[in-house]
C-alpha positions in Angstrom: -209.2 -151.5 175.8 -209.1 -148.9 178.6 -205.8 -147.8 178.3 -204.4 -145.7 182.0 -201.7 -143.2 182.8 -199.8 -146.2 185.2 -199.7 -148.0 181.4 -196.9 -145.8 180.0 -193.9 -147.9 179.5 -191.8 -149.8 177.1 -193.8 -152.6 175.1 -192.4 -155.4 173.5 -194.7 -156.5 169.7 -193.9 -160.1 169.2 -194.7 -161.0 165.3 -195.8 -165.0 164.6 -193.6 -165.9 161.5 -195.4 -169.2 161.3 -198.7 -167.4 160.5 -197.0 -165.8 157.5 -197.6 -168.1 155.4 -200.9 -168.0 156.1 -201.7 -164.7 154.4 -201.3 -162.2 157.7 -199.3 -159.7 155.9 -201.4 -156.7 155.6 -201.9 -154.3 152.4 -198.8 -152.6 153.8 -196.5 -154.9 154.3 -196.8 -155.3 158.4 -196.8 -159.0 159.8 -199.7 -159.9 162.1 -199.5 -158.2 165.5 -200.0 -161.4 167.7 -198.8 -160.7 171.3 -197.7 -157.9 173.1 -196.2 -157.3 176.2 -195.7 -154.5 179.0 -192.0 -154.4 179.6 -190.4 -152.4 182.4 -187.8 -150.3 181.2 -185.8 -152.4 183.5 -186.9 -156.1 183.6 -186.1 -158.5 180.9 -188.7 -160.9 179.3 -188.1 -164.8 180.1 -190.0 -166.4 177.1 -188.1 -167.1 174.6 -188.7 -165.3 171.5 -186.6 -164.7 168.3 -185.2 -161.3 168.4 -186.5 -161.1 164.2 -189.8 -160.8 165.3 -189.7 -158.4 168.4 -190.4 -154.5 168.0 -190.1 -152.6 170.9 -191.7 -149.1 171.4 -192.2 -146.8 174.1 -195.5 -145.6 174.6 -196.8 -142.4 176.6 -200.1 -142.2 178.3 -200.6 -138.6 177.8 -203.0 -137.9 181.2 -202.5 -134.3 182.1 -204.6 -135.4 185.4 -201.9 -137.9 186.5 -198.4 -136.9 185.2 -196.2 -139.1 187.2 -195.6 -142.5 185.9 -195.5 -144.5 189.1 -192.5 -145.9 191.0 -193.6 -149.6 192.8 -197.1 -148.4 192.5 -196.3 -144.8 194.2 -196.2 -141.6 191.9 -195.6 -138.8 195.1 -193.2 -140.6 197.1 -190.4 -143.1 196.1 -187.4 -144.2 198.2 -184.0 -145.0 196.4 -180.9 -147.6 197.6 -177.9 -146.1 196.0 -174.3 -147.3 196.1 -171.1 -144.1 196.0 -169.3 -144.3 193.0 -172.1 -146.3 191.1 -174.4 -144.9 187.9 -177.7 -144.5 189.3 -180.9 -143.6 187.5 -183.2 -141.5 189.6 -186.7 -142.6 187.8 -188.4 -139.3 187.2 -190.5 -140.4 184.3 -193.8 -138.5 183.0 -197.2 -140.0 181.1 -197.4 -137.1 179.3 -195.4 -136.8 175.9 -194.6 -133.1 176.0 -193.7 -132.9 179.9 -191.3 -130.8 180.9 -189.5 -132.6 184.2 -186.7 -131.2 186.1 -185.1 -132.4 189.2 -184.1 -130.5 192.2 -182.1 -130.9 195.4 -182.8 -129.7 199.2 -180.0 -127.6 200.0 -179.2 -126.1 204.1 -176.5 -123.4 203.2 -178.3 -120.7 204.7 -178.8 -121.4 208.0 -182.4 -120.1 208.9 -184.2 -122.2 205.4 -183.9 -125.0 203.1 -184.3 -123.9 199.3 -184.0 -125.9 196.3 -181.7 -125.9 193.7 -182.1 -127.4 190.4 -180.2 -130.4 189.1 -179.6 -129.8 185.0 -178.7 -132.5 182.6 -174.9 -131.8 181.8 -173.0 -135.0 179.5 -170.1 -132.7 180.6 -170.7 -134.2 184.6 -172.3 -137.1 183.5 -175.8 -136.3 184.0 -178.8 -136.6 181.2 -182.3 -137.0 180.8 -184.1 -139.8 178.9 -188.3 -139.2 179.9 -188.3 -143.2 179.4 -186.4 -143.9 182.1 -185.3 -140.8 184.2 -182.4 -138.3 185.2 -179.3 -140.6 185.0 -176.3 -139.4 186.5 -172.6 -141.5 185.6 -171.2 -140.6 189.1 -173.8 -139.7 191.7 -172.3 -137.3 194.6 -175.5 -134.8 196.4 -175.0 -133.7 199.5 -178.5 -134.2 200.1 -180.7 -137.0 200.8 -183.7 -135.5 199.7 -184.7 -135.0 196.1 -187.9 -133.6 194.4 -189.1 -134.6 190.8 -191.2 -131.8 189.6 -193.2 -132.2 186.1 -195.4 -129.3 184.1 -197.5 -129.2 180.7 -199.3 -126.4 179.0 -202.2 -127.3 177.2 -204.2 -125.4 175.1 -208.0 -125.6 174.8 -210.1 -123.9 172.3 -213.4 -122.0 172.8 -216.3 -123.1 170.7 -215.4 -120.3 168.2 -212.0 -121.5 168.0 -210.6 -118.2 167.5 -208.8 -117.8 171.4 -206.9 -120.5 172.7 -206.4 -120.9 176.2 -203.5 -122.1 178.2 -204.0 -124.4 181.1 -201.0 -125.4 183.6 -201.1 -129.0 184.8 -198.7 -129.5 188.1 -197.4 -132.4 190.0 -194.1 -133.3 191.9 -192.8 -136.2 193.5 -189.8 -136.3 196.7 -187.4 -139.1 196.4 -185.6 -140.0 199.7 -182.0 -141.3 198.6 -180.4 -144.0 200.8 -176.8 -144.2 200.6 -175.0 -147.4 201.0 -171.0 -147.6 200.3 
């Protein structure tokens, strides 16, 4: 199966119980793996299925050529309907396992640039980080429209000798335009 970097997400593993019975228990223990499905973090499944038999498991798609996990088929530009006063999730999510992501704002105090200044997960305000699903923030309030998802992995390769590693920087970012309705 030719597994790609738009693949990362949730996955539901549904088990067939009726099959037990017919010696699909492995040396270990496991029941048969019969189906599996692609699950958005956000969409429910509408076939009905026993909850006994359902795993579910994130999995990451660890591309350092294609960090972003897309957003409606986009990975450098997404636009966002939010609501004042309502939890949003701003869906900064990464293929790669080890990612580090952080989110930033556009800022116009000084008068003559814009600069950016980094949004940090704080429970204190509200705001955390889960690399399944994004920066999530209990009560949303920017003064900015603009936002910029930025992601970054080190990755070290060996020589042939194997004695020096090397470090190389992988870089990508996304802008998210934030529409704000009341």
């Amino acid at each position: 199966y030719d597994v790609q970097y738009y693949m990362t997400g949730f996955y539901l593993c549904h088990y067939n119980q009726q099959q037990q019975s017919e010696s699909t228990i492995s040396n270990d223990g496991n029941h048969q793996l019969t189906e599996i499905y692609n699950q958005p973090s956000s969409s429910t499944t509408t076939k009905k299925i026993s909850h006994d038999s359902i795993d579910k498991i994130f999995i990451f798609i660890n591309d350092p050529e294609h960090l972003i996990v897309p957003y409606e088929n986009v990975e450098e530009y997404m636009f966002l309907a939010l609501f004042q006063s309502y939890p949003a999730t701003i869906p900064c999510r990464p293929t790669y396992s080890k990612a580090e992501v952080t989110l930033w704002k556009e800022s116009d105090n000084n008068q003559y640039q814009y600069q950016l200044i980094q949004i940090k997960p704080n429970s204190s305000l509200g705001i955390t980080y889960d690399p399944r699903k994004g920066f999530h923030f209990d009560y949303p309030r920017w003064d900015s429209s603009v936002l910029e998802c930025r992601y970054r992995i080190n990755i070290t390769t060996n020589d042939n000798d194997k004695t020096n590693g090397q470090y190389q920087q992988y870089e990508a970012k996304s802008t998210i335009s934030l529409h704000w309705s009341s």
